[in-house]
MARNU-951357 format. One record per residue (C-alpha): chain; residue in one letter; residue number from 1; x, y, z. Coordinates in Angstrom, 2 decimals, decimal comma, padded with zeros to 5 digits. Example, Ala and Ser with C-alpha at 12.3 -4.5 7.8 and 13.67 -1.06 7.14 Angstrom:
// MARNU-951357
DRENLUM  cadena  residuo  num       c1       c2       c3
DRENLUM       A        a    1   012,30  -004,50   007,80
DRENLUM       A        s    2   013,67  -001,06   007,14
//
This chain:
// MARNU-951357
DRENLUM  cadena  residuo  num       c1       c2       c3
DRENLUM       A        x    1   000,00   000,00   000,00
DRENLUM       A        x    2   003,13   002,50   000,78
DRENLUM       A        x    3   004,65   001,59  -002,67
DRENLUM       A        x    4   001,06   002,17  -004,30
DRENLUM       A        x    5   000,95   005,87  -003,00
DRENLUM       A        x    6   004,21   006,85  -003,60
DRENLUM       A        x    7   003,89   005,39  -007,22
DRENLUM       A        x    8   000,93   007,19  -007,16
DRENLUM       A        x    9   001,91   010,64  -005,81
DRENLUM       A        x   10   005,61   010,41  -008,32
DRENLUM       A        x   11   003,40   010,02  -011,06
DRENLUM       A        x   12   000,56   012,72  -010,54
DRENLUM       A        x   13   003,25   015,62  -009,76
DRENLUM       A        x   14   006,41   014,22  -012,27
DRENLUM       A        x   15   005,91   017,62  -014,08
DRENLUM       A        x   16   006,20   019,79  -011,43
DRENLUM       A        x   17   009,45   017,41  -009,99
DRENLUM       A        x   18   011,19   017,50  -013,35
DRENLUM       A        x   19   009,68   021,51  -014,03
DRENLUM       A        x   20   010,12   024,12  -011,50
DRENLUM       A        x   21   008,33   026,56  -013,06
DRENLUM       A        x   22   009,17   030,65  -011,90
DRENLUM       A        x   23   005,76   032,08  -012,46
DRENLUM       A        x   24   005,88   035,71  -013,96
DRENLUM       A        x   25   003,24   038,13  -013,73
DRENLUM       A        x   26   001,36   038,92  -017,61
DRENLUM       A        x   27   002,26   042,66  -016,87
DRENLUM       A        x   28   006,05   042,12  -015,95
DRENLUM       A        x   29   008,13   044,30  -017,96
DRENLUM       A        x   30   011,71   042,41  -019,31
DRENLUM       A        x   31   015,16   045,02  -018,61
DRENLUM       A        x   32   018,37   044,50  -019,81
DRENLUM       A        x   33   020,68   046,99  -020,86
DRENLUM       A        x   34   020,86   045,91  -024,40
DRENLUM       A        x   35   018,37   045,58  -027,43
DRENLUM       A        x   36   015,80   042,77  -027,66
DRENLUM       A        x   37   012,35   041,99  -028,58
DRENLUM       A        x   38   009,73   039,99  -026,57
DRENLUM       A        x   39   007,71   037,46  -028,33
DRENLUM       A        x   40   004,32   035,99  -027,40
DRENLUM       A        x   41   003,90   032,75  -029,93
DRENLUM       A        x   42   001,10   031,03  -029,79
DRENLUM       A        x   43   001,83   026,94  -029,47
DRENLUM       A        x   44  -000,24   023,95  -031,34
DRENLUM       A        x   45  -003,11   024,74  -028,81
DRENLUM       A        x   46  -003,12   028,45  -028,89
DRENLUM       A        x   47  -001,32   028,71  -025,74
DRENLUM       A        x   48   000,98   031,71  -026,33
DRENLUM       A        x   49   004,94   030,89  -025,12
DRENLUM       A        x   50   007,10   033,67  -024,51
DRENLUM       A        x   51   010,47   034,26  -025,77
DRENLUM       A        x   52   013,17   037,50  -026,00
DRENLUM       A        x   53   015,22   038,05  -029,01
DRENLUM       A        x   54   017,95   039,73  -028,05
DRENLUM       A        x   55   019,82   041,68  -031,20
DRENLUM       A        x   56   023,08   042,87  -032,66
DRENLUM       A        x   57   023,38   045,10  -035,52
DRENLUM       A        x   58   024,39   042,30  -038,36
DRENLUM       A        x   59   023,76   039,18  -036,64
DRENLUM       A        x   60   026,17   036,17  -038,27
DRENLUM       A        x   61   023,21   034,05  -037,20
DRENLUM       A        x   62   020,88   032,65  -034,50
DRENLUM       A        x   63   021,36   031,01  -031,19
DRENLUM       A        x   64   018,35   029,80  -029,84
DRENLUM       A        x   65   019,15   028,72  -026,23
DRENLUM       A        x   66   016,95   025,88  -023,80
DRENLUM       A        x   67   017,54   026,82  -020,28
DRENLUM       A        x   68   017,91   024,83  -017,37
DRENLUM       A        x   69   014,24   023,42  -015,14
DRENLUM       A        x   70   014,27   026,46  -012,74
DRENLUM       A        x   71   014,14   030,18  -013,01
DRENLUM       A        x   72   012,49   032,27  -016,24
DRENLUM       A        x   73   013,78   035,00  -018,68
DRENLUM       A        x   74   014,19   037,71  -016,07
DRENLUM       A        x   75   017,06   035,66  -014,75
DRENLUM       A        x   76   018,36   033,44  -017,92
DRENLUM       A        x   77   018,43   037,06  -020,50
DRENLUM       A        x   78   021,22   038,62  -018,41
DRENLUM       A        x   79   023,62   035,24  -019,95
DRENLUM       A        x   80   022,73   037,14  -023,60
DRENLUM       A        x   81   025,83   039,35  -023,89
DRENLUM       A        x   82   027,85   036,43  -023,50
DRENLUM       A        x   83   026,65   035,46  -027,29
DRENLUM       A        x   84   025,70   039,03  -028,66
DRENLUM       A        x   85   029,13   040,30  -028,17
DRENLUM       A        x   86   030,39   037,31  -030,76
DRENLUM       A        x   87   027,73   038,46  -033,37
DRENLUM       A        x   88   025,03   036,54  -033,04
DRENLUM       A        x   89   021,58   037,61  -032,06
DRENLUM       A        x   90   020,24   034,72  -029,23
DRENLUM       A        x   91   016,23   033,81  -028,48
DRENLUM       A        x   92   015,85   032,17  -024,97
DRENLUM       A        x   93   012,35   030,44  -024,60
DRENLUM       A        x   94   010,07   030,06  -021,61
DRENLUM       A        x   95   009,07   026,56  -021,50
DRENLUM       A        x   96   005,28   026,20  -020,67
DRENLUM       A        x   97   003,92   027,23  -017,26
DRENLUM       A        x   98   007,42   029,39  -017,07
DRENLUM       A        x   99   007,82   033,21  -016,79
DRENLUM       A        x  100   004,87   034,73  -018,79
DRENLUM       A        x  101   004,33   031,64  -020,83
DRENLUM       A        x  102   000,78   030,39  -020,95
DRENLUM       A        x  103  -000,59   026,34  -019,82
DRENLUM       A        x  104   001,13   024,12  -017,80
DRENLUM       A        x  105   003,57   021,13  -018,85
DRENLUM       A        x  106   002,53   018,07  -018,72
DRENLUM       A        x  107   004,27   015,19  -020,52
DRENLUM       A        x  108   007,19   015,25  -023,26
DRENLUM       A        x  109   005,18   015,43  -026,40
DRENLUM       A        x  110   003,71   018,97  -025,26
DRENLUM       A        x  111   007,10   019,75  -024,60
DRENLUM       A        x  112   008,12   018,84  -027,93
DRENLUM       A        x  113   005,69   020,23  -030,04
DRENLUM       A        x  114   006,02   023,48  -028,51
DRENLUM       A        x  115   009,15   023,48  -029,20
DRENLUM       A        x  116   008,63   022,70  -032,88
DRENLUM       A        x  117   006,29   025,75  -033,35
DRENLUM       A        x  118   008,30   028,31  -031,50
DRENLUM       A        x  119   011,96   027,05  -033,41
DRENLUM       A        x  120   010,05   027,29  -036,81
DRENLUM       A        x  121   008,96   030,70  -035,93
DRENLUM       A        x  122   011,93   032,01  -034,64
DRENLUM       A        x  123   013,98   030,49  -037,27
DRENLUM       A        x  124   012,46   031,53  -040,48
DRENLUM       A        x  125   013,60   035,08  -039,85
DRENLUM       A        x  126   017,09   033,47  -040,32
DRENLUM       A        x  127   016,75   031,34  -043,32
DRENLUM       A        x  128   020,74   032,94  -044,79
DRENLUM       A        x  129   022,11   033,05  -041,67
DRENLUM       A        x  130   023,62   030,15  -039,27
DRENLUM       A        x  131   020,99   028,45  -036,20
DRENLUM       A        x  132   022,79   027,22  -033,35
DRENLUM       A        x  133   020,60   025,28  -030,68
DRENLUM       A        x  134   022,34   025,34  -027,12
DRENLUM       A        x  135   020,96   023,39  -024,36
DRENLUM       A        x  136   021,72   023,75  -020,58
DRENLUM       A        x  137   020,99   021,20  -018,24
DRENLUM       A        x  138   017,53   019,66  -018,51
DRENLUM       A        x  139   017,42   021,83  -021,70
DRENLUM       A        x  140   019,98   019,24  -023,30
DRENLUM       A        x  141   017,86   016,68  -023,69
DRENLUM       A        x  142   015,28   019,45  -025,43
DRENLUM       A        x  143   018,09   020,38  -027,88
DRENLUM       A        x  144   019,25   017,25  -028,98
DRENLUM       A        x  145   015,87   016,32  -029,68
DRENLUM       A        x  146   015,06   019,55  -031,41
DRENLUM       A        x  147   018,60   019,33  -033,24
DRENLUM       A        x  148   018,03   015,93  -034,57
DRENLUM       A        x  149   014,85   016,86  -036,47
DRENLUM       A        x  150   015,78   020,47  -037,26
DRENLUM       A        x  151   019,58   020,38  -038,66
DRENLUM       A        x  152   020,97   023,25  -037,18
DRENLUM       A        x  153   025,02   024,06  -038,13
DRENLUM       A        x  154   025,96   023,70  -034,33
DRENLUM       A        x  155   024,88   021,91  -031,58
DRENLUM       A        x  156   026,03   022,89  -028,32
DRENLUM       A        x  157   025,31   021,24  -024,49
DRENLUM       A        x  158   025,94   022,30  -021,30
DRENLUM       A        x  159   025,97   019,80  -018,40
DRENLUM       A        x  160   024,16   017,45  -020,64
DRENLUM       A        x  161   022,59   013,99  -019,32
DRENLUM       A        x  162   023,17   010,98  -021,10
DRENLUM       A        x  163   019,53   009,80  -020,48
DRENLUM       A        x  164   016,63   011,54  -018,51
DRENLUM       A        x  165   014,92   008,19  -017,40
DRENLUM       A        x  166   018,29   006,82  -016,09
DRENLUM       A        x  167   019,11   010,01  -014,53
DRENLUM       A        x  168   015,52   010,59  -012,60
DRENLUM       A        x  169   015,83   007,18  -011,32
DRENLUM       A        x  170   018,01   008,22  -008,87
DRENLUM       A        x  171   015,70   010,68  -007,29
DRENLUM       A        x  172   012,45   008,83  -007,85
DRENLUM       A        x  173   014,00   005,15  -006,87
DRENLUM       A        x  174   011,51   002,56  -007,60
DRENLUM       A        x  175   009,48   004,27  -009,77
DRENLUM       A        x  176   008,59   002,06  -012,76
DRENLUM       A        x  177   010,37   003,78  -016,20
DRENLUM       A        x  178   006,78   003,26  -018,50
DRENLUM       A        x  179   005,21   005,40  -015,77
DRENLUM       A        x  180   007,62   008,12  -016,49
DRENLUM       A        x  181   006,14   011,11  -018,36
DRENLUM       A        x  182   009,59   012,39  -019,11
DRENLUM       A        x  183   012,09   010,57  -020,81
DRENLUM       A        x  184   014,21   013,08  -022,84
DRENLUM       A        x  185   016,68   010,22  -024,28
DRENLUM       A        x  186   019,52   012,06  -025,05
DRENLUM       A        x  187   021,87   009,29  -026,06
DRENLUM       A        x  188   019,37   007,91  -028,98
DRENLUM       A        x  189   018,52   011,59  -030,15
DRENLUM       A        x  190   022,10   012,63  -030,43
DRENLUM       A        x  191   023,18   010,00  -033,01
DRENLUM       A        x  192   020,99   011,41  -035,34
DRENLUM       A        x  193   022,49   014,87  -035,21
DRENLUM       A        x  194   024,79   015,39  -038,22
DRENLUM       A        x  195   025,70   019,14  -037,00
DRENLUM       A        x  196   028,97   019,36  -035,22
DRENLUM       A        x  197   028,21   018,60  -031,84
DRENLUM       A        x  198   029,94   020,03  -028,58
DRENLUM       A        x  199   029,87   018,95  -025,09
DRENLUM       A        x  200   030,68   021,29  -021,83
DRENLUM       A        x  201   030,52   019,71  -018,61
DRENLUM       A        x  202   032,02   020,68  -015,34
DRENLUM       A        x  203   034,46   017,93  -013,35
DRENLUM       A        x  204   032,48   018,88  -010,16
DRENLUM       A        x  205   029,23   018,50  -010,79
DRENLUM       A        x  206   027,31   017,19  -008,20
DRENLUM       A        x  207   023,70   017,05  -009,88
DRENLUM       A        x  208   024,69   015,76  -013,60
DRENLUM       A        x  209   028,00   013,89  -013,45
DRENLUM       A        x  210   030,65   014,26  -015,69
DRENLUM       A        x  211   029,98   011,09  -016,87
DRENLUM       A        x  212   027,42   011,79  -018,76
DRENLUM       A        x  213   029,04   013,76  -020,89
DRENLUM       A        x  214   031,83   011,21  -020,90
DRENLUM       A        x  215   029,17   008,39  -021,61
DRENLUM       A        x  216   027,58   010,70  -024,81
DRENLUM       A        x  217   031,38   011,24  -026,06
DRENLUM       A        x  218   031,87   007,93  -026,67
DRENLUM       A        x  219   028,44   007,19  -028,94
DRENLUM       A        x  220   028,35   010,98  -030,70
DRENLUM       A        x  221   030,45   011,42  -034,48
DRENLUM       A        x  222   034,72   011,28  -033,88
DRENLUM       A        x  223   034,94   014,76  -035,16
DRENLUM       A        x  224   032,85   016,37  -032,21
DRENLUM       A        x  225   034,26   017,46  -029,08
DRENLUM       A        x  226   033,82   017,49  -024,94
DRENLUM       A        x  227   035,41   020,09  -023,17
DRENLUM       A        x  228   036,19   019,60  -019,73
DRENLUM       A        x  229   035,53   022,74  -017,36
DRENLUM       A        x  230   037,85   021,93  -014,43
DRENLUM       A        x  231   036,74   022,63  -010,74
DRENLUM       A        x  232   033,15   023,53  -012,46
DRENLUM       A        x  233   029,83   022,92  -010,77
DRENLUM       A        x  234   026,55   022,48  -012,22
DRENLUM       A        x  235   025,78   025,94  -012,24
DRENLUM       A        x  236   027,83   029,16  -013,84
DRENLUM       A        x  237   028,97   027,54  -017,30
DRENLUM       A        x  238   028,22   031,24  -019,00
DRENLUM       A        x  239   030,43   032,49  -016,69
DRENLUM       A        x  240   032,98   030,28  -016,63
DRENLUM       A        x  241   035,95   031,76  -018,80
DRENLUM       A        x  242   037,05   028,67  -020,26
DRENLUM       A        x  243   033,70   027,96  -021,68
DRENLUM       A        x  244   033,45   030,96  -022,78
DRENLUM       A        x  245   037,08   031,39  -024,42
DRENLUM       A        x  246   035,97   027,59  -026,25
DRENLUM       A        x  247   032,67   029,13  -027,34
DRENLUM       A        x  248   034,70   032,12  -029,19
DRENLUM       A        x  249   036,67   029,79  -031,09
DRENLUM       A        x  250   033,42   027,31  -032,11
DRENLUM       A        x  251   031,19   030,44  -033,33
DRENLUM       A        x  252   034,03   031,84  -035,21
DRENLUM       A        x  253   034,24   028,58  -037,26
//
């Protein structure tokens, strides 16, 4: 009967374990001390997801960046001059139920297929130009998926998981895998990528090992790369001056 109820209370509130969703008011007002433009896109089901497009003057191309499961664009814009300052203008999305974004998640295939609407969108304004999908964290698994499907010229992960329903069973022990909602199989979506792919993951990271990334390395094309950030956590990567000295050398390519 105790194994019934926790079965049953993991698998009524998955979204909100795997999602925690920053809630922003409809009237919040985005600042940042650089241009960029808000965007309200309405998803498969007329739920509108919100995304800012943040702008340089001649853009070499598009970044369009998955954040991590916590925190919203009031937080995850101020990582934008990282990328602007290389020449490329960068959209960060709100996933469902996040910042100003409208519904609430609740399984991977509404995940996905919001995804799908709001990358077409976004991306058509760039059809000359380069698209670069970065994923952080539980955004990795998002971008591989989106990058197998969409052929971007880069694909870039931070603190990447090798497998979501291997990863979760370590905080939901027990819990049967074909109850998951959630399954975000990076290692099967990330053979299918034929963009260069390239791995960042920090030696000390206590919530995604290193192996992961070490695990992915050895399945993804010879020619792509993992970077080791040494005496790096989960959290920071933008900041993190080896990343970001890498990163200049990958978008200038």
């Amino acid at each position: 009967m105790i194994y019934l109820l926790y079965v049953g209370y993991v698998y009524f509130n998955q979204a909100e374990m795997v999602f925690i969703a920053n809630k922003l008011p409809n009237n919040y007002k985005f600042e940042f001390n650089q241009n960029f433009e808000e965007f309200n896109i309405p998803s498969y089901d007329g739920k509108k997801q919100n995304g800012l497009l943040f702008k340089t003057s001649n853009p070499k191309g598009l970044i369009f960046y998955l954040h991590g499961n916590a925190g919203s664009l009031d937080s995850w814009g101020n990582n934008a001059k990282i990328f602007t300052d290389l020449g490329y203008d960068i959209f960060f999305l709100d996933y469902r139920g996040f910042g100003k974004s409208e519904g609430k998640i609740e399984n991977q295939e509404q995940v996905f297929r919001d995804l799908n609407v709001v990358y077409d969108k976004i991306a058509s304004k760039y059809k000359n130009n380069q698209k670069i999908i970065i994923g952080y964290s539980i955004g990795t698994g998002l971008a591989t998926y989106l990058a197998s499907i969409k052929n971007p010229d880069k694909l870039i992960l931070q603190a990447p998981f090798y497998n979501f329903l291997e990863l979760s069973s370590g905080s939901v022990p027990y819990f049967p895998n074909f109850l998951k909602k959630f399954q975000f199989e990076t290692n099967k979506y990330i053979v299918k990528v034929k963009a260069p792919i390239y791995l960042f993951h920090g030696n000390q990271d206590q919530l995604i090992s290193y192996d992961n990334s070490f695990r992915l390395r050895k399945i993804i094309k010879a020619t792509d790369s993992l970077f080791t950030l040494e005496n790096q956590g989960h959290l920071g990567i933008n900041d993190n001056s080896n990343f970001q000295e890498k990163l200049k050398e990958i978008l200038k390519n």
